[in-house]
N, C-alpha and C positions, 0 to 999 in steps of 0.2 A: 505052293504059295508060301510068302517068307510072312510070319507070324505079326503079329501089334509090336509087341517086344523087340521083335528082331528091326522090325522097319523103323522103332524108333531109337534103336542101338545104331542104326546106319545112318540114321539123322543126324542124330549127336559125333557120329563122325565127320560127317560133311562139313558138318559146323565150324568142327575142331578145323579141318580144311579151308573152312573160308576164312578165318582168324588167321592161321596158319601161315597161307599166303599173302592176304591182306598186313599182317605185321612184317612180314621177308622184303614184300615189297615197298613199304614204308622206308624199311633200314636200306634196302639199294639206293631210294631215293634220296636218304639223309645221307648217303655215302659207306654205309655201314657193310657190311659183310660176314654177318653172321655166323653162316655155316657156308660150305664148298658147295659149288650149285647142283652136285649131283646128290647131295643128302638131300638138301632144300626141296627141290621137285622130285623126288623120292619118296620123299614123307606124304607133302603134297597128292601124288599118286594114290599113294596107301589108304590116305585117309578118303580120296576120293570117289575115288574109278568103280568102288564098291557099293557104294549106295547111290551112285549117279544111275547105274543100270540095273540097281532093283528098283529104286525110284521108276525108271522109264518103262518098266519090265510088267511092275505090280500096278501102275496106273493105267497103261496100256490094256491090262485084263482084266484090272477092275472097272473101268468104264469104256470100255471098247471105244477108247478114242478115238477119231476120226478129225480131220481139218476142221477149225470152226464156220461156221456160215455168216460169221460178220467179225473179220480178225482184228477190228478195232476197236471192238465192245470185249470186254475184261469177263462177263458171263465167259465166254464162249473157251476161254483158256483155263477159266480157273475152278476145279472142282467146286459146286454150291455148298459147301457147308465152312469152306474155309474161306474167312475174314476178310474182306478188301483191303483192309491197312496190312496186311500180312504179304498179301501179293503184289501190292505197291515198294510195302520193302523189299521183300525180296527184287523186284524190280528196278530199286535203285541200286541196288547195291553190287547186283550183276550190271549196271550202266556201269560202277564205278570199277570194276573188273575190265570191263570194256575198253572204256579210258583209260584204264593204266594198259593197257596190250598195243591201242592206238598208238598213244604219246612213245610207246618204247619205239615201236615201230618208227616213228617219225623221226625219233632219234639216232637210228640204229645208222649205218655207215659202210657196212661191211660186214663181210664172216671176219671175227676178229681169230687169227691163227699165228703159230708161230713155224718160224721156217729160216735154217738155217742158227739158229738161237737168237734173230730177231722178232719183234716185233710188227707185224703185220696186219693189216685189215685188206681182204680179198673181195672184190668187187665186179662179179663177171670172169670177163677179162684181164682186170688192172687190180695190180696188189700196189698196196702203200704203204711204206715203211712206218710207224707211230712210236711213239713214246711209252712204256711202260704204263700211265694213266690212265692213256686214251683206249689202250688195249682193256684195261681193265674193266671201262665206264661202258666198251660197247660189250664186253662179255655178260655187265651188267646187265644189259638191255636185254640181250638173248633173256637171260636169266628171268626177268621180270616179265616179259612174252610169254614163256612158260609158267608163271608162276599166274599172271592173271587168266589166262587158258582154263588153267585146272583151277582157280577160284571161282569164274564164273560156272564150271558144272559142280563145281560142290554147291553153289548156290541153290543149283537146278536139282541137286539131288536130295539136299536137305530139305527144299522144300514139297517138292515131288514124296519122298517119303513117309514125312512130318502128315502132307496132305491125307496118303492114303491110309498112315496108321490113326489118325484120329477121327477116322468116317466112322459113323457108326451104323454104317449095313455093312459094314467089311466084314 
C-alpha cells in the first residue's frame, strides 16, 4: 500500500497535470504552440498515468468499491469525509477537460499527414490537399484531444489520491 506521503506526492503531480494541460490547451486555442506535441503529452503522461492508478488502485482497496446504488446522489461516488465543494470542483473541471476533447473533436477534419512533401488531411478514404495552417490547426486538435484526455484523469487521480491520503482510518 502506497503511504499518506506518497499518495499526496501523486496528488500534487496530477495537479501539476491538470495545470499542465489545462495551460497547453488554452495556448493551442490562442494559437500558441508552445512545445512540440510529443513533449507536450509526454509531460502530460508523466505527470499523470502515476497517480491516476494509484488513486484507482489505493481507493479500490481502501473502500472496496463497488457501483453506487443511486448514481445520481454525490454520497454514493464520493468518499464521506471529503468535502462536497471539493467533488463539485473537481467535477467541473473534468466537465471542462471534457469540453475541450468535444469541441476538438468537432473541430477536427481529418488525420492531418504529410505525403509526397504536401500537405494533407486523410479522411477514410479521401485525402485533401490543405494549406500549411489548416495542417497545422488540425494537428492542433489531435494535440488538444490528447492533452484534455490526460487532464481529465489527472483530475481523477488528483482527486482520488488527495481523497484517500487525507482519510483518517487509512
Amino acid at each position: 500500500m502506497i503511504s499518506r506521503r506518497g499518495l499526496l506526492l501523486l496528488s500534487l503531480m496530477c495537479g501539476a497535470g491538470v495545470l499542465w494541460s489545462a495551460t497547453l490547451i488554452v495556448s493551442l486555442a490562442a494559437g500558441a504552440r508552445p512545445f512540440a506535441a510529443a513533449v507536450a503529452v509526454g509531460v502530460a503522461a508523466f505527470l499523470t498515468v502515476p497517480g491516476f492508478a494509484a488513486g484507482v488502485l489505493s481507493n479500490r482497496r481502501g473502500y472496496r468499491t463497488r457501483q453506487p446504488m443511486r448514481p445520481w446522489r454525490l454520497a454514493s461516488w464520493v468518499p464521506p469525509h471529503v468535502p462536497h465543494w471539493a467533488a463539485i470542483t473537481a467535477g467541473l473541471v473534468f466537465f471542462g477537460f471534457w469540453l475541450a476533447v468535444v469541441l476538438a473533436f468537432a473541430a477536427l477534419d481529418g488525420n492531418p499527414a504529410m505525403k509526397d512533401g504536401r500537405y494533407v488531411l486523410e479522411d477514410h478514404d479521401r485525402v485533401i490537399e490543405v494549406n500549411q495552417e489548416v495542417y497545422e490547426r488540425q494537428s492542433d486538435h489531435q494535440q488538444q484531444i490528447s492533452l484534455g484526455v490526460l487532464g481529465a484523469f489527472a483530475v481523477g487521480g488528483s482527486f482520488l489520491c488527495a481523497a484517500r491520503a487525507t482519510d483518517h482510518e487509512h
